[in-house]
mmCIF entry with sequence, helices, sheets and N, C-alpha, C, O atoms, coordinates in Angstrom:
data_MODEL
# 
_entry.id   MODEL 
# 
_entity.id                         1 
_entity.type                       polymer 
_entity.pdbx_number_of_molecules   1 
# 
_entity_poly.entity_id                      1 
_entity_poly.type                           'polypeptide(L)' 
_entity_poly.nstd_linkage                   no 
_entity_poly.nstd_monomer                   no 
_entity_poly.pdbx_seq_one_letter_code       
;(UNK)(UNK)(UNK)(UNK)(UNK)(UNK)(UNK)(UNK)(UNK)(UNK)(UNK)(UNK)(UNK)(UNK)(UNK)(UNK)
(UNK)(UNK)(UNK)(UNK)(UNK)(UNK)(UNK)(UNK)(UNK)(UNK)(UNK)(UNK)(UNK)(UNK)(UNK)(UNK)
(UNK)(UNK)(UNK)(UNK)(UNK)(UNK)(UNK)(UNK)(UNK)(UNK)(UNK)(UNK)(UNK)(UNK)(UNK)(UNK)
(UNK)(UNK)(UNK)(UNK)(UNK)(UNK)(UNK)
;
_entity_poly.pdbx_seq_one_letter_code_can   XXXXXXXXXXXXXXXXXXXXXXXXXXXXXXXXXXXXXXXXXXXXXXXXXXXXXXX 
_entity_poly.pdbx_strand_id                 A 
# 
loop_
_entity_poly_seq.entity_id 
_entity_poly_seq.num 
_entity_poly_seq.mon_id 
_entity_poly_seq.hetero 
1 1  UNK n 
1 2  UNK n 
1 3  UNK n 
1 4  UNK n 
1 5  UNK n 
1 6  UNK n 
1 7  UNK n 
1 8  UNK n 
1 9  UNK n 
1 10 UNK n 
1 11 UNK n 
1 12 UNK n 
1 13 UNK n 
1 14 UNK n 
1 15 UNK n 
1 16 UNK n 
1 17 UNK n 
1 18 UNK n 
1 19 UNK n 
1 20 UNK n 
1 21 UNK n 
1 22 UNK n 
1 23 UNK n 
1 24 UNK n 
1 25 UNK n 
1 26 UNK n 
1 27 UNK n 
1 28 UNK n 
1 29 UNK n 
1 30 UNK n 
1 31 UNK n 
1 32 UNK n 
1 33 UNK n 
1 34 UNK n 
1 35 UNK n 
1 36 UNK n 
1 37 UNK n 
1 38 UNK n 
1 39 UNK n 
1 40 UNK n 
1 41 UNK n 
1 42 UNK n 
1 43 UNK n 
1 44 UNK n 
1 45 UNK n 
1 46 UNK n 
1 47 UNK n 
1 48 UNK n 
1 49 UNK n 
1 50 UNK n 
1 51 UNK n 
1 52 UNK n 
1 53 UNK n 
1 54 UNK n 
1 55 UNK n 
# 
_struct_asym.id          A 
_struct_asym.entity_id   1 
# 
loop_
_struct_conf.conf_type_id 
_struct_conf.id 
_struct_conf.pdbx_PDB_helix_id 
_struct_conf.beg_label_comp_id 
_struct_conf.beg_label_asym_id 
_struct_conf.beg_label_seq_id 
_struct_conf.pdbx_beg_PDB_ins_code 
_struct_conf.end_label_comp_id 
_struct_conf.end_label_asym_id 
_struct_conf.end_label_seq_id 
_struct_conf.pdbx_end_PDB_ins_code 
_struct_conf.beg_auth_comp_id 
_struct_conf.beg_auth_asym_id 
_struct_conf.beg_auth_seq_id 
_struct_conf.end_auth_comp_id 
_struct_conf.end_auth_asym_id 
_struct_conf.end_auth_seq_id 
_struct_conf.pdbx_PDB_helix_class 
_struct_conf.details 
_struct_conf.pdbx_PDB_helix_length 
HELX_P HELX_P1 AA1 UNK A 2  ? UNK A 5  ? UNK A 2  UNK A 5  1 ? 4  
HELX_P HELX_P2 AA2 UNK A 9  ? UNK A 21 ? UNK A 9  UNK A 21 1 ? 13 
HELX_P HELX_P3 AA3 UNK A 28 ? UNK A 37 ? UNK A 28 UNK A 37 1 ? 10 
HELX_P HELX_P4 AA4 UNK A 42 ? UNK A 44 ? UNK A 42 UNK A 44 5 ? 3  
# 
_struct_conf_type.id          HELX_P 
_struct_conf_type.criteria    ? 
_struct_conf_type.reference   ? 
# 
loop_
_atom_site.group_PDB 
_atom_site.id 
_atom_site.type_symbol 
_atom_site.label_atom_id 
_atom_site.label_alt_id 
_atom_site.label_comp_id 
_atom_site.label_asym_id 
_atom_site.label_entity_id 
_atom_site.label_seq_id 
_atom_site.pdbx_PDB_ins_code 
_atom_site.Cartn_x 
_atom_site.Cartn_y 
_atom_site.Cartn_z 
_atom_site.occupancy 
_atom_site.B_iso_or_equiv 
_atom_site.pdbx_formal_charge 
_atom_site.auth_seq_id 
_atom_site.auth_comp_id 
_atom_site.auth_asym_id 
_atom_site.auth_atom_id 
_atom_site.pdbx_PDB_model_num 
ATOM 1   N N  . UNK A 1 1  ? 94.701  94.121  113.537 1.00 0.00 ? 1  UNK A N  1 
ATOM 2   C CA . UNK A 1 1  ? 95.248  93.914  112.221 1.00 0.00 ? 1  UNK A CA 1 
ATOM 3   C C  . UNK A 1 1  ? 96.008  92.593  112.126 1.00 0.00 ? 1  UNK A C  1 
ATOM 4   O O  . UNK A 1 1  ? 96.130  91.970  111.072 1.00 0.00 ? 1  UNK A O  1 
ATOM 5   N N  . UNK A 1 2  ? 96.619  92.127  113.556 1.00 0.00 ? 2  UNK A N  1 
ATOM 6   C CA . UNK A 1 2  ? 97.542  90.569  113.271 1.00 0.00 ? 2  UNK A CA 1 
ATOM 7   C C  . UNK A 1 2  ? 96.205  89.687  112.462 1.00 0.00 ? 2  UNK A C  1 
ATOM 8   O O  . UNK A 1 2  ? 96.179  88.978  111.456 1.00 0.00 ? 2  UNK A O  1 
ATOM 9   N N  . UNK A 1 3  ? 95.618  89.932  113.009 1.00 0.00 ? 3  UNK A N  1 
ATOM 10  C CA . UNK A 1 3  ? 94.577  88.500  112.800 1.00 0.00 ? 3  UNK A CA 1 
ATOM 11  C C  . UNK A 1 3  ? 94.118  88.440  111.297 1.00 0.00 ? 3  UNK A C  1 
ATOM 12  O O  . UNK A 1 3  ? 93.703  87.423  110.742 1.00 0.00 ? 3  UNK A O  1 
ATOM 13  N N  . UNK A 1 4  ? 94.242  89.569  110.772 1.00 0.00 ? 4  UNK A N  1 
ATOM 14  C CA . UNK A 1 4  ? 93.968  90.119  109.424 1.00 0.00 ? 4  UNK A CA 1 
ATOM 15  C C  . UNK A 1 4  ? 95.433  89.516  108.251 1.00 0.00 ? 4  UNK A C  1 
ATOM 16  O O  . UNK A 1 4  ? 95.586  88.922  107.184 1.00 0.00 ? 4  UNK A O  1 
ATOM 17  N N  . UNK A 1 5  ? 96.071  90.023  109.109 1.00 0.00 ? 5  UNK A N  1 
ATOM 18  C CA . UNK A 1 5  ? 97.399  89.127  108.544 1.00 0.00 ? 5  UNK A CA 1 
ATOM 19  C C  . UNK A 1 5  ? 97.834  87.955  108.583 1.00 0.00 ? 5  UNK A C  1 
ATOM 20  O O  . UNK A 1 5  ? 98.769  87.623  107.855 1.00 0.00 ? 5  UNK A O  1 
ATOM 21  N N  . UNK A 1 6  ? 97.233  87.078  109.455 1.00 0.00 ? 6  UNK A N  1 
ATOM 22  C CA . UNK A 1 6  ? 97.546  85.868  109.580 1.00 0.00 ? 6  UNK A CA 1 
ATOM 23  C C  . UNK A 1 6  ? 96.555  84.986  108.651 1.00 0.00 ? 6  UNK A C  1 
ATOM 24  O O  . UNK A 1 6  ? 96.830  83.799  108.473 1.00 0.00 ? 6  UNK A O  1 
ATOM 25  N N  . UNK A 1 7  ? 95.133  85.694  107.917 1.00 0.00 ? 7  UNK A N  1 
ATOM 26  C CA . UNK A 1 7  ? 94.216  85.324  107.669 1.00 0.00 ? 7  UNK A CA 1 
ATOM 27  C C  . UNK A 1 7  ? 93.255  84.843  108.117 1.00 0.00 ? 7  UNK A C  1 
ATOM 28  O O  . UNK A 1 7  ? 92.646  83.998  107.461 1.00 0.00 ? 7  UNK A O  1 
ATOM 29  N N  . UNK A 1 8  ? 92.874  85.190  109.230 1.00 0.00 ? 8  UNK A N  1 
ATOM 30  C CA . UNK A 1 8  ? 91.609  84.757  109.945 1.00 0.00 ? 8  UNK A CA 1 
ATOM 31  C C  . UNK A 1 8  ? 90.716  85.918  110.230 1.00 0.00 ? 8  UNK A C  1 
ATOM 32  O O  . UNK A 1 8  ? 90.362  86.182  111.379 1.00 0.00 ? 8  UNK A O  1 
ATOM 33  N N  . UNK A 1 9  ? 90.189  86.915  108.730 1.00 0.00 ? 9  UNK A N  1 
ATOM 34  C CA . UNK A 1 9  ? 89.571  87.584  108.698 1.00 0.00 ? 9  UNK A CA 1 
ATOM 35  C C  . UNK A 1 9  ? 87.932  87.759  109.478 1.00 0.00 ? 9  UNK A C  1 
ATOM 36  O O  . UNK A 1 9  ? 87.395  88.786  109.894 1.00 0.00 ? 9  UNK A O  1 
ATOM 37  N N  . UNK A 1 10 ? 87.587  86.791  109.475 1.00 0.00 ? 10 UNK A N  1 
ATOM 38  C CA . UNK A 1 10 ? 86.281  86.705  110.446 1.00 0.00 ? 10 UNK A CA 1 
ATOM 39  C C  . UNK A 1 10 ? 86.636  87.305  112.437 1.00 0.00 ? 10 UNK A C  1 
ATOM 40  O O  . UNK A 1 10 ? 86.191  88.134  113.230 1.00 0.00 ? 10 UNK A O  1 
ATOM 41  N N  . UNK A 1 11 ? 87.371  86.549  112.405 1.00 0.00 ? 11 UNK A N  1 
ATOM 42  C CA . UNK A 1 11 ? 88.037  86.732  113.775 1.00 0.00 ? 11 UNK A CA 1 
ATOM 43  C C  . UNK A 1 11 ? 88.516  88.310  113.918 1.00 0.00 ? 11 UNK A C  1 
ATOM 44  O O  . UNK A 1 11 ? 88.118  89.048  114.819 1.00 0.00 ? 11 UNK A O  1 
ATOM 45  N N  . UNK A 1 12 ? 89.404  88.686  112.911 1.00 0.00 ? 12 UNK A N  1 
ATOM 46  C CA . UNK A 1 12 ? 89.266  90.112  112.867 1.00 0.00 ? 12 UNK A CA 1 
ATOM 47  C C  . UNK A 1 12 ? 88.443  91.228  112.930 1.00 0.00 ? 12 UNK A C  1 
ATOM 48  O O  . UNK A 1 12 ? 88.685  92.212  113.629 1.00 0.00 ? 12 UNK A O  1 
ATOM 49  N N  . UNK A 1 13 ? 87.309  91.068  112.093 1.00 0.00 ? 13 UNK A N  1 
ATOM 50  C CA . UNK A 1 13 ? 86.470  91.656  111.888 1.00 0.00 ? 13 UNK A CA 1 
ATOM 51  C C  . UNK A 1 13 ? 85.669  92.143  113.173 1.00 0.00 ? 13 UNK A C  1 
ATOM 52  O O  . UNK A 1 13 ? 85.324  93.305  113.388 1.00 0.00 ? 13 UNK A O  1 
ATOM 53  N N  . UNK A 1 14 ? 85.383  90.777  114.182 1.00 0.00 ? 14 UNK A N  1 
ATOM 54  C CA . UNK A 1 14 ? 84.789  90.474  115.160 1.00 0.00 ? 14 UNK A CA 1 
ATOM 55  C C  . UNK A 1 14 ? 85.747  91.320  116.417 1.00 0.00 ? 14 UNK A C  1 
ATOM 56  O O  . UNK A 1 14 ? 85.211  91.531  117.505 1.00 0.00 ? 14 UNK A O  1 
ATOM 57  N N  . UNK A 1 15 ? 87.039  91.724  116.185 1.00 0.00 ? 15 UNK A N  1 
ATOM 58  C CA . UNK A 1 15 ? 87.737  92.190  117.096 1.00 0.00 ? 15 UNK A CA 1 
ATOM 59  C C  . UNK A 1 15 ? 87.167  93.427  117.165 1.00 0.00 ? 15 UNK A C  1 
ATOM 60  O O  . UNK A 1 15 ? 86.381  93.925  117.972 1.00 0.00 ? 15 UNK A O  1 
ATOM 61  N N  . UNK A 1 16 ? 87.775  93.895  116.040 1.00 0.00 ? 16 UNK A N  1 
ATOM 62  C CA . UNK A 1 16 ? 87.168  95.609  115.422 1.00 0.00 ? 16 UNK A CA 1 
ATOM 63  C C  . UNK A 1 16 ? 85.668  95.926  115.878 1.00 0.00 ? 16 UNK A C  1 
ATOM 64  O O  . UNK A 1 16 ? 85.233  97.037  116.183 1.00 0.00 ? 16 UNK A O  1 
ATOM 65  N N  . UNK A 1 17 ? 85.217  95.146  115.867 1.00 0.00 ? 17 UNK A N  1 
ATOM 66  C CA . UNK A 1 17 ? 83.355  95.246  116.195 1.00 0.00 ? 17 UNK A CA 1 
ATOM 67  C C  . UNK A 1 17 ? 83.225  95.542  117.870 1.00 0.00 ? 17 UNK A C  1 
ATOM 68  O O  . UNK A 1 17 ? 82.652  96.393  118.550 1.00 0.00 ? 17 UNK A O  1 
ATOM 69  N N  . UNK A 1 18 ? 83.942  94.552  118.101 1.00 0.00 ? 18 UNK A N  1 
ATOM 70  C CA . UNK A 1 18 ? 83.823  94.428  119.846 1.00 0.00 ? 18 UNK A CA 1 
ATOM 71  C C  . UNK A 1 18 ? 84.516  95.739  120.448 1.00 0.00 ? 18 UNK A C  1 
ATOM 72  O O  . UNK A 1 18 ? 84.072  96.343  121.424 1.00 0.00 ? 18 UNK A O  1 
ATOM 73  N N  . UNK A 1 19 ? 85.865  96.158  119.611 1.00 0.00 ? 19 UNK A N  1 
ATOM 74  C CA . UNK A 1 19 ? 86.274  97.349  120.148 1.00 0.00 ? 19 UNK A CA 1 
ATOM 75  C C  . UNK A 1 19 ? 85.923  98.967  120.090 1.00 0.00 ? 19 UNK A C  1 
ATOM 76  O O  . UNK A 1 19 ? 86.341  99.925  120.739 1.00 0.00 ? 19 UNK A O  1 
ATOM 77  N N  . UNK A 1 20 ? 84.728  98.797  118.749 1.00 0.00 ? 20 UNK A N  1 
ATOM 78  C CA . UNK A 1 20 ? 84.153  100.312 118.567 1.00 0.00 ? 20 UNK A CA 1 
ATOM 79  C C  . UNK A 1 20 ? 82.675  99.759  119.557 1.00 0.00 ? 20 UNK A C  1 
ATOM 80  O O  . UNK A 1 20 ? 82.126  100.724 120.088 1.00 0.00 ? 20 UNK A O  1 
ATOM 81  N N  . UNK A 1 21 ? 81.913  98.238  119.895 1.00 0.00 ? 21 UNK A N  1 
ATOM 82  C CA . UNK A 1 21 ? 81.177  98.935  120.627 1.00 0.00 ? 21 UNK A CA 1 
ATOM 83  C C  . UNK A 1 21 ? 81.535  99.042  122.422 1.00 0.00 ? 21 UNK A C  1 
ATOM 84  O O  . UNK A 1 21 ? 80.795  99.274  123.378 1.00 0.00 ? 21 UNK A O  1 
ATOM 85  N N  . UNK A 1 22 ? 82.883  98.779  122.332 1.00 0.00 ? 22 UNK A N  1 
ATOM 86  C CA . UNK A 1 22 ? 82.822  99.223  124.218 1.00 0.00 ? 22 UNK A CA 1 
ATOM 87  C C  . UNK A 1 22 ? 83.902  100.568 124.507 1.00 0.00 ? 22 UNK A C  1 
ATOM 88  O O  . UNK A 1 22 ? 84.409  101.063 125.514 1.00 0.00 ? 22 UNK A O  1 
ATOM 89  N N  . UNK A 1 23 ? 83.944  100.851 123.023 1.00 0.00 ? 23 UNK A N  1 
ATOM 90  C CA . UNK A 1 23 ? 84.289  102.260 123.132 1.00 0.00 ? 23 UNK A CA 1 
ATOM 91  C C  . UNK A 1 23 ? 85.901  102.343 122.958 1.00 0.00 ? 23 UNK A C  1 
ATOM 92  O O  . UNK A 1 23 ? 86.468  103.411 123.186 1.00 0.00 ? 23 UNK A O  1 
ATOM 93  N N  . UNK A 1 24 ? 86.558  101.302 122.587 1.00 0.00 ? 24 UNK A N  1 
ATOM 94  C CA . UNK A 1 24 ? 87.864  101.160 122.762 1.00 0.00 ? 24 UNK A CA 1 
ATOM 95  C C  . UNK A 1 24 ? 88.635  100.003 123.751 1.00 0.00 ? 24 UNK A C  1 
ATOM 96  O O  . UNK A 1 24 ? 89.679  99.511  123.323 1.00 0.00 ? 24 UNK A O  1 
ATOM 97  N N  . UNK A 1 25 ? 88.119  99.584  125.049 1.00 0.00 ? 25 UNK A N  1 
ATOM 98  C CA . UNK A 1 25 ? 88.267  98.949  125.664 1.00 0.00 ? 25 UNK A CA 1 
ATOM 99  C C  . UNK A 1 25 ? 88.342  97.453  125.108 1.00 0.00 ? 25 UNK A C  1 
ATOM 100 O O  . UNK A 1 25 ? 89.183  96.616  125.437 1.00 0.00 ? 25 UNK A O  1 
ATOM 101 N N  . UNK A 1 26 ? 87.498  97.317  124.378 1.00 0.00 ? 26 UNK A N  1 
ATOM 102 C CA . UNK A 1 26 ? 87.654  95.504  123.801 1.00 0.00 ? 26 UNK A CA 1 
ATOM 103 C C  . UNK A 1 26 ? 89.402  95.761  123.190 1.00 0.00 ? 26 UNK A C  1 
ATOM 104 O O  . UNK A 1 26 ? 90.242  94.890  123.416 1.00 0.00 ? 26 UNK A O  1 
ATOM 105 N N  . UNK A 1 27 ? 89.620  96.522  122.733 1.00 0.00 ? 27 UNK A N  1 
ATOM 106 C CA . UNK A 1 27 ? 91.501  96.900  121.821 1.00 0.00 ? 27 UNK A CA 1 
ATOM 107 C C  . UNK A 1 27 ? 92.328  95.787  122.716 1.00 0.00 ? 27 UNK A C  1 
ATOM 108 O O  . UNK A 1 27 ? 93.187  95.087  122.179 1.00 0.00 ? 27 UNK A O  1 
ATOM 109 N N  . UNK A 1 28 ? 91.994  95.666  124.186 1.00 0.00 ? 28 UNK A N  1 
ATOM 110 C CA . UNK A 1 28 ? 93.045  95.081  124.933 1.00 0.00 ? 28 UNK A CA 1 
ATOM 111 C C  . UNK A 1 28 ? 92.917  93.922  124.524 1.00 0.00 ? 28 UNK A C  1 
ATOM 112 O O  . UNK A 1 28 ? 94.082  93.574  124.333 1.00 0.00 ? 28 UNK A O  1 
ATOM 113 N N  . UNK A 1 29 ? 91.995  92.732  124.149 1.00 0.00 ? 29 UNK A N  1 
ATOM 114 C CA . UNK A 1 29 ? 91.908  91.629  123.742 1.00 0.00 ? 29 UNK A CA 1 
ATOM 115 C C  . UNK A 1 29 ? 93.352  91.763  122.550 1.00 0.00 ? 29 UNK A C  1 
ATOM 116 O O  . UNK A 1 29 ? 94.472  91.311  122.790 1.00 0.00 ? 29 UNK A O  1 
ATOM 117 N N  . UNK A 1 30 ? 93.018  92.367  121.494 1.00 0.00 ? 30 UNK A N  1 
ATOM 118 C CA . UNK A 1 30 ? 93.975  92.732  120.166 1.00 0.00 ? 30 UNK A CA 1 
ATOM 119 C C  . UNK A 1 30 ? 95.453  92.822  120.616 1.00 0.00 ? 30 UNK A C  1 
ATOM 120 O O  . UNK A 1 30 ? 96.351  92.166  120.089 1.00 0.00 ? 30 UNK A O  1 
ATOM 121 N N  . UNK A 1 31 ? 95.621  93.663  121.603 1.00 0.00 ? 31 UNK A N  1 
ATOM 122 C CA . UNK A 1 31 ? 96.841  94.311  122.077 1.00 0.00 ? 31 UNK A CA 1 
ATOM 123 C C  . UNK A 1 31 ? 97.184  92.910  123.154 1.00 0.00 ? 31 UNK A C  1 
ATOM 124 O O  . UNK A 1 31 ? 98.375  92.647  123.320 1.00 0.00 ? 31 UNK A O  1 
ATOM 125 N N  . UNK A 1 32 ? 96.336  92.203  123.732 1.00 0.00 ? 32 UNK A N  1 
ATOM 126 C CA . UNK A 1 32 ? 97.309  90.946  124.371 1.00 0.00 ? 32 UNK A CA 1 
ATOM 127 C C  . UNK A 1 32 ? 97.923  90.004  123.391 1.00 0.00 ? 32 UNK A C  1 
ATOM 128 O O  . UNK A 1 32 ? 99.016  89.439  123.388 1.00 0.00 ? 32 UNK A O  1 
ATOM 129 N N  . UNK A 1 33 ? 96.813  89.989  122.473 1.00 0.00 ? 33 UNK A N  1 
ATOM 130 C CA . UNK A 1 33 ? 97.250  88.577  121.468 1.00 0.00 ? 33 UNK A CA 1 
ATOM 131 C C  . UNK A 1 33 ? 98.249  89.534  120.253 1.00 0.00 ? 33 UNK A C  1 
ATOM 132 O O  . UNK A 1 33 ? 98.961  89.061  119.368 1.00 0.00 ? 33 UNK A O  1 
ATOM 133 N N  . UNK A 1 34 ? 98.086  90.520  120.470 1.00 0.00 ? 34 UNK A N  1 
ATOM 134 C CA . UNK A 1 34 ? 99.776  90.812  119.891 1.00 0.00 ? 34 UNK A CA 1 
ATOM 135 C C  . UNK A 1 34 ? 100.830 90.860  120.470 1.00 0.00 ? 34 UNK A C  1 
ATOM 136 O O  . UNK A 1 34 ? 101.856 90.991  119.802 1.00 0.00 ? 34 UNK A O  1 
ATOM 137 N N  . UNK A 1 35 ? 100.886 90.777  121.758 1.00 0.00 ? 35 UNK A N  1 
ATOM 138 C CA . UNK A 1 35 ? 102.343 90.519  122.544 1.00 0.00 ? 35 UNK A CA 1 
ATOM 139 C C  . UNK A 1 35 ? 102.163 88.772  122.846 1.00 0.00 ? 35 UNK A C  1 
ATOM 140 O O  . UNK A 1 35 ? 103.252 88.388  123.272 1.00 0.00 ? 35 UNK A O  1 
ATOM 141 N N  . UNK A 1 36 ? 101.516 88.005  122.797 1.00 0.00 ? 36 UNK A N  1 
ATOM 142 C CA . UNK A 1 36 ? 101.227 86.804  122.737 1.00 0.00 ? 36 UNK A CA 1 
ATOM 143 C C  . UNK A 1 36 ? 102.356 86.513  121.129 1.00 0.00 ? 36 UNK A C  1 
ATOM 144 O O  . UNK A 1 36 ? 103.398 85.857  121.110 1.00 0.00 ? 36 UNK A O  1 
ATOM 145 N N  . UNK A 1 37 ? 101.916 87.002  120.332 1.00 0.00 ? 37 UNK A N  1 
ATOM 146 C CA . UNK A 1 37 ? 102.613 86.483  118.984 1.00 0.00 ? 37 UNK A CA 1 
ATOM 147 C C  . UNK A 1 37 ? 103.767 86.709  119.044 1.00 0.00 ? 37 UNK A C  1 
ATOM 148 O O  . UNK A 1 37 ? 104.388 85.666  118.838 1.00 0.00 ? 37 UNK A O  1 
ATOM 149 N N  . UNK A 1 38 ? 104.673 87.886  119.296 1.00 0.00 ? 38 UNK A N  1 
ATOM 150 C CA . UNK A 1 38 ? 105.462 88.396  119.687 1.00 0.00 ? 38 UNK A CA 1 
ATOM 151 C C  . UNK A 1 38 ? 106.173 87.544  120.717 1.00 0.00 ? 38 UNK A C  1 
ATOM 152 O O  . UNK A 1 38 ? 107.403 87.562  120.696 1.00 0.00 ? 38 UNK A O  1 
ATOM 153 N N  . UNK A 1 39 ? 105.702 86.981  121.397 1.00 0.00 ? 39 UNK A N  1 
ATOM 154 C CA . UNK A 1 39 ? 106.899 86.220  122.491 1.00 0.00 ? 39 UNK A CA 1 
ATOM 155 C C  . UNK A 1 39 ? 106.518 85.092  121.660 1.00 0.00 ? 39 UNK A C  1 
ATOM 156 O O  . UNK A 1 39 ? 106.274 84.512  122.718 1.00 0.00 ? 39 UNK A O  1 
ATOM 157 N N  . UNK A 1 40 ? 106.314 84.471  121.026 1.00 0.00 ? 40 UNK A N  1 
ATOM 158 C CA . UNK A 1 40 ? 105.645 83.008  120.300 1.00 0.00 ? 40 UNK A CA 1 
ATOM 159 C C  . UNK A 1 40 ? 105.111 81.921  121.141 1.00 0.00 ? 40 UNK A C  1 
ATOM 160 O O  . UNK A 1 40 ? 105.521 80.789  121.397 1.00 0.00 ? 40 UNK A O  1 
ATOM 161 N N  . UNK A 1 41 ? 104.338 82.425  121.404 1.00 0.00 ? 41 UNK A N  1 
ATOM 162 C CA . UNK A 1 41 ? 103.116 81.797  122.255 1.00 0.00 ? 41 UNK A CA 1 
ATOM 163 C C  . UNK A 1 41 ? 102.801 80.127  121.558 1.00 0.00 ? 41 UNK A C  1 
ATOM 164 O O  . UNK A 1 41 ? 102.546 80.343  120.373 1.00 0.00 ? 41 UNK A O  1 
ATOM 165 N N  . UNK A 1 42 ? 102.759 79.338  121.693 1.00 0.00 ? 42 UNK A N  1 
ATOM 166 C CA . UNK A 1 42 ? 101.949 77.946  121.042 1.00 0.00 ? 42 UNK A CA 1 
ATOM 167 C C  . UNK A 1 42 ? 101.342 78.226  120.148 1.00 0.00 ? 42 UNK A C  1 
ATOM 168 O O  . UNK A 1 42 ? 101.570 78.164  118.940 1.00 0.00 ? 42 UNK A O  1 
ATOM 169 N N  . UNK A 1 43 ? 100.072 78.735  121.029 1.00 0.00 ? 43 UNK A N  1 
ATOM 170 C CA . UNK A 1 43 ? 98.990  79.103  119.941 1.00 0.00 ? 43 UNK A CA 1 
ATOM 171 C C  . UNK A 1 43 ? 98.751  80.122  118.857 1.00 0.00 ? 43 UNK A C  1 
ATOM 172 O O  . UNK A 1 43 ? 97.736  80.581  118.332 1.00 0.00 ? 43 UNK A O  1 
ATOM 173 N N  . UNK A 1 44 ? 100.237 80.342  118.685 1.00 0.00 ? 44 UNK A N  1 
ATOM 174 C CA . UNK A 1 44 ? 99.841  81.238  117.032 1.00 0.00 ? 44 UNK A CA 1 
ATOM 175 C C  . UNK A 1 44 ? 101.404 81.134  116.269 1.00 0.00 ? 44 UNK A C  1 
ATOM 176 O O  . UNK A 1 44 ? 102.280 81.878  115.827 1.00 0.00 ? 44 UNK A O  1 
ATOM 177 N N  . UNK A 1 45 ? 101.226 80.274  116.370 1.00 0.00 ? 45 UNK A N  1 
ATOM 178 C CA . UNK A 1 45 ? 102.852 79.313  115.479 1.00 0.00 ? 45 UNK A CA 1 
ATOM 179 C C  . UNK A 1 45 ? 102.589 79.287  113.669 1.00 0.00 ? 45 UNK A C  1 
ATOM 180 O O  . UNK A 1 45 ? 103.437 79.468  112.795 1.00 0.00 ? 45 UNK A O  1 
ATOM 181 N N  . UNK A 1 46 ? 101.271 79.026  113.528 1.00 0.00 ? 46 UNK A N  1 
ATOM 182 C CA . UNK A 1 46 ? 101.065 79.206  111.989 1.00 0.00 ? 46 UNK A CA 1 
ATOM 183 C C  . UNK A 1 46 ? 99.583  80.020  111.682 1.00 0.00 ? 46 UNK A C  1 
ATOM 184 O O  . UNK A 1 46 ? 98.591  80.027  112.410 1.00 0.00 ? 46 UNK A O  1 
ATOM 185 N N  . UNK A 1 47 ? 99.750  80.635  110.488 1.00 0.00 ? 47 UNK A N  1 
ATOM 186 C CA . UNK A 1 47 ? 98.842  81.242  110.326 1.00 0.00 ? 47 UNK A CA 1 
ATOM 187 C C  . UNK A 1 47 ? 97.843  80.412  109.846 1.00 0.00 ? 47 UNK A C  1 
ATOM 188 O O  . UNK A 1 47 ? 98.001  79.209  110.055 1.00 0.00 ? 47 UNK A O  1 
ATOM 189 N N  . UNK A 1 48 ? 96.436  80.922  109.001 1.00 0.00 ? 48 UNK A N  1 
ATOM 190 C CA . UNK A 1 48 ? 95.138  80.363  108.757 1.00 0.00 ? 48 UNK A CA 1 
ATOM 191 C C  . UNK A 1 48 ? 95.101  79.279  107.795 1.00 0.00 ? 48 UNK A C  1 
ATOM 192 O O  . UNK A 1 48 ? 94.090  78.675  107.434 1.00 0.00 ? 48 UNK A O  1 
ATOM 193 N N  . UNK A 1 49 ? 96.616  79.035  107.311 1.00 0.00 ? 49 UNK A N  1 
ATOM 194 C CA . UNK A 1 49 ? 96.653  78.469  105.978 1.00 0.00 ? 49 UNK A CA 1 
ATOM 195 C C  . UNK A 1 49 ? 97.664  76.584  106.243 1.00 0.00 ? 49 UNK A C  1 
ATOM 196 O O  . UNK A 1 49 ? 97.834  75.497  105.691 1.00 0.00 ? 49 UNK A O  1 
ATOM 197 N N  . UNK A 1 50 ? 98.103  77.522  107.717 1.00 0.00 ? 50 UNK A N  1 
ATOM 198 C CA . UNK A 1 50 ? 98.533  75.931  108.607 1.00 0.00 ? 50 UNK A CA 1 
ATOM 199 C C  . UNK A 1 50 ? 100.003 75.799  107.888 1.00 0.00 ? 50 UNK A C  1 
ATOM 200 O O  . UNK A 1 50 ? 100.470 74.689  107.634 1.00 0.00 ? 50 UNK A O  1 
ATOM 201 N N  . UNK A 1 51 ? 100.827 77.245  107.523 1.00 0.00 ? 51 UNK A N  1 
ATOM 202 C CA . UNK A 1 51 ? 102.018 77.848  107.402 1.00 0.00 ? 51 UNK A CA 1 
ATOM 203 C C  . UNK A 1 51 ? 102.747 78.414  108.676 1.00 0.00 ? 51 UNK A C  1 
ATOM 204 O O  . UNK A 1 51 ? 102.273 79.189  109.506 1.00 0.00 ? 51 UNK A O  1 
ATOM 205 N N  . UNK A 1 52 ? 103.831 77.934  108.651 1.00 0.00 ? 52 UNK A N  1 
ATOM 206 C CA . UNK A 1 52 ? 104.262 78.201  110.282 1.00 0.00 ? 52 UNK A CA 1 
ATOM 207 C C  . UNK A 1 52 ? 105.160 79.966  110.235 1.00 0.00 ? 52 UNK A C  1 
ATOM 208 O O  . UNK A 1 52 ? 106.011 80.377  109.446 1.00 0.00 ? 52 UNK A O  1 
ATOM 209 N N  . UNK A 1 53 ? 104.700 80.447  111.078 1.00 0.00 ? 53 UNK A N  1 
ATOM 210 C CA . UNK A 1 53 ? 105.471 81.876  111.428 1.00 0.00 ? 53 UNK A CA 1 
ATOM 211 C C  . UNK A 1 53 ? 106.800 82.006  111.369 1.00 0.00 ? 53 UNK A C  1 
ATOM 212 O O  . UNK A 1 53 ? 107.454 81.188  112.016 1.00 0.00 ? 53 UNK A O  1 
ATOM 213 N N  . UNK A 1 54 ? 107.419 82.905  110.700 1.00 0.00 ? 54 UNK A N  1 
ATOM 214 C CA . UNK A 1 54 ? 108.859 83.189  110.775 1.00 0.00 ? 54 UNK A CA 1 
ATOM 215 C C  . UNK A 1 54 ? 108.691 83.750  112.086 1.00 0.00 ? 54 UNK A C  1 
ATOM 216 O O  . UNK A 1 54 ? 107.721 84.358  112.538 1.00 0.00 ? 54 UNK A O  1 
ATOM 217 N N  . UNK A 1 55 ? 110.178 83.345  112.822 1.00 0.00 ? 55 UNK A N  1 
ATOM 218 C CA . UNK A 1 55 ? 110.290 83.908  114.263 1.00 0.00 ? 55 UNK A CA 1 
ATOM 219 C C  . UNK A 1 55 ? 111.482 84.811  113.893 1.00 0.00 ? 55 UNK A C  1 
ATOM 220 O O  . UNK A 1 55 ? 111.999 85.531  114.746 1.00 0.00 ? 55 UNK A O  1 
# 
């Protein structure tokens, strides 16, 4: 859902896909890059619109 919120709906979509076909297991990709955002990682400082994240 971050990725959905940040606006990079394609990328989302593609998460969700990957995680119903390995049965759940792709989720961990989702679930790293949400503790990635969460500590404020570099790479997700602004969302899709090139608006920077409230910390």
């Amino acid at each position: 859902m971050h990725r959905f919120y940040l606006g990079y709906t394609t990328m989302g979509i593609l998460q969700i896909v990957v995680t119903v076909i390995t049965c759940g297991v792709g989720a961990l990709w989702g679930f790293i890059e949400g503790i990635l955002i969460i500590a404020g990682a570099s790479s997700f400082q602004y969302d899709a619109q090139g608006r920077p994240l409230a910390q």
